[in-house]
C-alpha positions as CSV (number, residue, x, y, z in Angstrom):
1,X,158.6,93.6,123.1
2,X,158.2,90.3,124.9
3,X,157.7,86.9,122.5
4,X,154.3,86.8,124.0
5,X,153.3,89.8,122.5
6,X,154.4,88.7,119.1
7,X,152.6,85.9,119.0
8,X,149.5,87.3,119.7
9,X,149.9,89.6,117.5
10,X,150.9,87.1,114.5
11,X,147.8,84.6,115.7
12,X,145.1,87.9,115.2
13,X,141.9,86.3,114.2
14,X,141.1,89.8,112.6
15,X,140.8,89.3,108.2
16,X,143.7,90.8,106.5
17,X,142.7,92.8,103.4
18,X,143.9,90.9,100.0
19,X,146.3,92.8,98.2
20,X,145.6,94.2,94.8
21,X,142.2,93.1,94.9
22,X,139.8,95.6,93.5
23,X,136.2,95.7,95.0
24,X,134.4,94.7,92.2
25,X,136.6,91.5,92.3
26,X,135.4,90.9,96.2
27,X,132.6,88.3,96.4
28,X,130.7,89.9,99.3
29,X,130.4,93.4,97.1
30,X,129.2,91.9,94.2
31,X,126.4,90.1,95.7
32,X,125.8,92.9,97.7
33,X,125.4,95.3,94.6
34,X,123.7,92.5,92.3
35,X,121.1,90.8,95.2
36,X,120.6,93.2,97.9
37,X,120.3,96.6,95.7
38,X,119.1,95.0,92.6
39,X,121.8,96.0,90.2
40,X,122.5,94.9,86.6
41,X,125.8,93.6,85.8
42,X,126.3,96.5,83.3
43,X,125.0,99.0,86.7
44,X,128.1,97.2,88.7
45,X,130.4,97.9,86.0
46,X,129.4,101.4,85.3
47,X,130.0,102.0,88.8
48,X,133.5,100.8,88.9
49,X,134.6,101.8,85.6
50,X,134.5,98.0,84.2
51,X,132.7,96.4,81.7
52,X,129.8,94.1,82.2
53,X,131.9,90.9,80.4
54,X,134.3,91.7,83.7
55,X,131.3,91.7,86.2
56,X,130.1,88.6,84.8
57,X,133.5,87.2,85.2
58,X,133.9,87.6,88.7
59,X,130.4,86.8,89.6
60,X,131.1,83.4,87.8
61,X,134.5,83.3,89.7
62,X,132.9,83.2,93.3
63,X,129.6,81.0,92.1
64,X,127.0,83.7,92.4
65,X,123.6,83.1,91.1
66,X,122.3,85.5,88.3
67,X,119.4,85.8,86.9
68,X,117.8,84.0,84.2
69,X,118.5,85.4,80.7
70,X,115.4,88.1,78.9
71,X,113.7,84.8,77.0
72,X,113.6,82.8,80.2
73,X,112.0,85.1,82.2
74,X,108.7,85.4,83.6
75,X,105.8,87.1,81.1
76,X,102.7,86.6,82.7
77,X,100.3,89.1,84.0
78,X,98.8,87.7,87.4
79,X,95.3,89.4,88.3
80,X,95.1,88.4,92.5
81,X,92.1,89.8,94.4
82,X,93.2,91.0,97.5
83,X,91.0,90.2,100.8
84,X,89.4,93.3,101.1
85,X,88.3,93.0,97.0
86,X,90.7,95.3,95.2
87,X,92.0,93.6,92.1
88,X,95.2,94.3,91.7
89,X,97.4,93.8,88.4
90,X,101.0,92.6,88.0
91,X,102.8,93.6,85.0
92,X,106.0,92.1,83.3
93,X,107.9,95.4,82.6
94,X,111.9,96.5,82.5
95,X,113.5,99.5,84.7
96,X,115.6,102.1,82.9
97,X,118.5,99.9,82.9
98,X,116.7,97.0,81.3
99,X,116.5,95.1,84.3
100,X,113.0,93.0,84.6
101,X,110.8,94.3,87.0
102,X,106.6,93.8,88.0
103,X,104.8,97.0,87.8
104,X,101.8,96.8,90.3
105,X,98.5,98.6,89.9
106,X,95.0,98.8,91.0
107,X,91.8,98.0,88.4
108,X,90.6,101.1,89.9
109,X,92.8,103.3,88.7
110,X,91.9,101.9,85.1
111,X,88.7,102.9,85.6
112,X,89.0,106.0,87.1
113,X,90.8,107.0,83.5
114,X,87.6,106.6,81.6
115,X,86.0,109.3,84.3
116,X,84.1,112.1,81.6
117,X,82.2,115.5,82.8
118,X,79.0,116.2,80.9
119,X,81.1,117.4,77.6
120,X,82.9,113.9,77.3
121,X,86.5,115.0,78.4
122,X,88.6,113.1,80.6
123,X,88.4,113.9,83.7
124,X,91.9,112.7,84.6
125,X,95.2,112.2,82.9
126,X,97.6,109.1,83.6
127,X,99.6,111.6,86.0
128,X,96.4,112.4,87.9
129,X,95.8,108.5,88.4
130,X,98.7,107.2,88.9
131,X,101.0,110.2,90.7
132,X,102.9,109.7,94.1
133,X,100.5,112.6,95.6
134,X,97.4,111.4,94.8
135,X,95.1,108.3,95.6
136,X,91.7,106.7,93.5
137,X,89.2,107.5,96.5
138,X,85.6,105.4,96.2
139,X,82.8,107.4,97.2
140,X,80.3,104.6,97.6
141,X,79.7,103.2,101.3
142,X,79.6,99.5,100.0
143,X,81.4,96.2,101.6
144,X,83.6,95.7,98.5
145,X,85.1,98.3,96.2
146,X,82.7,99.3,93.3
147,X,85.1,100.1,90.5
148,X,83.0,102.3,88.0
149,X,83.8,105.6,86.8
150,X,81.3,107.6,88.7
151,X,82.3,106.1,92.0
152,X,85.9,107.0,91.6
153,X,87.4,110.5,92.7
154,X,91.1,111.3,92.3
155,X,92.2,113.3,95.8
156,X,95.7,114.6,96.6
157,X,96.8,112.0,99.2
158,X,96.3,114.8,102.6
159,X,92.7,115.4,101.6
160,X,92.1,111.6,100.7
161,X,93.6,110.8,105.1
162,X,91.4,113.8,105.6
163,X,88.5,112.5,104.6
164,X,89.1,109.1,106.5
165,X,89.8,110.8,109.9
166,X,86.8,112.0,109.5
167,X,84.8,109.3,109.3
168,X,83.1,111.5,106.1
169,X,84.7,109.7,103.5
170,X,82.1,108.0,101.6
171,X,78.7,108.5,100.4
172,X,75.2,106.5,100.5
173,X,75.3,104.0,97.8
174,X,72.0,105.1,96.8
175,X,73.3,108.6,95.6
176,X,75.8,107.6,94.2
177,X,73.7,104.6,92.5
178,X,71.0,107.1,91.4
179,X,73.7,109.5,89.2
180,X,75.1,106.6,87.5
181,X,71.4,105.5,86.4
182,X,69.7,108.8,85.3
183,X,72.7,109.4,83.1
184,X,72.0,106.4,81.5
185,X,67.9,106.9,81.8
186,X,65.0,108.2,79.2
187,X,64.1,107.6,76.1
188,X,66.6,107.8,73.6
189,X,66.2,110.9,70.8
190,X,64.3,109.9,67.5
191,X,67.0,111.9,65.6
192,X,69.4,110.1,66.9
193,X,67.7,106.4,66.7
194,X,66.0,107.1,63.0
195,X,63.9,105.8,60.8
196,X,62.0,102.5,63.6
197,X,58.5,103.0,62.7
198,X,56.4,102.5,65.6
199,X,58.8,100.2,67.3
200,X,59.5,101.5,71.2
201,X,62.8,101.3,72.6
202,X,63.6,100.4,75.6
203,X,65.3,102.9,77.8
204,X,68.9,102.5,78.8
205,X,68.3,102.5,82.5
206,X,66.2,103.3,85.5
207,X,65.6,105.5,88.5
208,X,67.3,104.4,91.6
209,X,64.4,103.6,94.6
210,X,65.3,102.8,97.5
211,X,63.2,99.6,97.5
212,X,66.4,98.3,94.5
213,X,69.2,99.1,97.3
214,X,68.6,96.0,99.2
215,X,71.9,94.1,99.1
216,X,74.0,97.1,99.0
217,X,75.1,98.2,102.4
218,X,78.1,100.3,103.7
219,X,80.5,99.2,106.3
């Protein structure tokens, strides 16, 4: 082998591994596993059979940023109104390993949980609300979302797309209207409002005519 050959081959710009170091003691694998997949120090450790105090050590060895301790963090619950009108909330929670976390969700899908049929059970369970195969459709044809309970409808997600492709996926905001107000409508029973003399009450609501739907138009 000439001498030109060894020195190329000493002046290889190529990294040479580190001997005896251990991953969990190399700077790029520890910011991989803590910034890029959102690991806990104790998740990193677990992973390589070391303890968090070890983690921590390293991390602190190469300078890399953590996260602010449990007291320090973030609490609030933001409420941001989207452009289309949904309101969405933003919840402070922790993930199974403790870690801090925002869980997301609709106002909605609050609502549709207080859904009843004519014997006053719920129409829907948490699971039904909030599952990964299912969506919160709103039946009303209305320019912004009308979050009451008998506008909402829990579909599975392929009859919710369905629906949409359609073009049949909502209904005239008068009938939907007109439900929600003769539920509500009439005179109340005597038995149930007692002893009020000749006093008249009021009744809780109205028919729906469609002289009242001005203002209230679909897309």
């Amino acid at each position: 082998m000439s001498d030109t050959n060894l020195n190329s081959e000493n002046c290889s710009t190529e990294p040479q591994p580190q001997p005896n170091v251990r991953p969990f003691q190399q700077e790029e694998t520890l910011r991989r596993l803590y910034h890029d997949e959102d690991l806990s120090q104790e998740q990193i450790g677990d992973r390589f059979g070391v303890s968090q105090q070890t983690i921590g050590y390293w991390m602190a060895e190469h300078e890399i940023e953590t996260r602010p301790p449990m007291h320090e963090r973030d609490r609030t619950i933001s409420v941001p109104t989207r452009e289309d009108g949904r309101t969405q909330f933003k919840v402070p929670n922790f993930d199974r390993a403790g870690e801090p976390i925002r869980t997301s969700f609709y106002r909605y899908q609050l609502v549709a949980l207080l859904a009843n049929d004519d014997d006053g059970d719920w129409l829907y369970s948490i699971s039904d609300v909030f599952g990964d195969n299912t969506h919160v459709h709103h039946r009303m044809n209305a320019p912004v979302p009308v979050d009451i309970p008998d506008n909402l409808e829990v579909l599975a997600v392929h009859e919710h797309h369905q629906l949409h492709a359609s073009f049949s996926h909502t209904d005239e905001a008068e009938a939907v209207l007109s439900e929600v107000f003769e539920e509500y409508s009439g005179e109340p029973d005597p038995e149930e409002v007692g002893d009020t003399g000749n006093v008249e009450m009021p009744s809780r609501g109205k028919q729906v005519d469609s002289a009242d739907m001005n203002g209230v138009s679909g897309d």
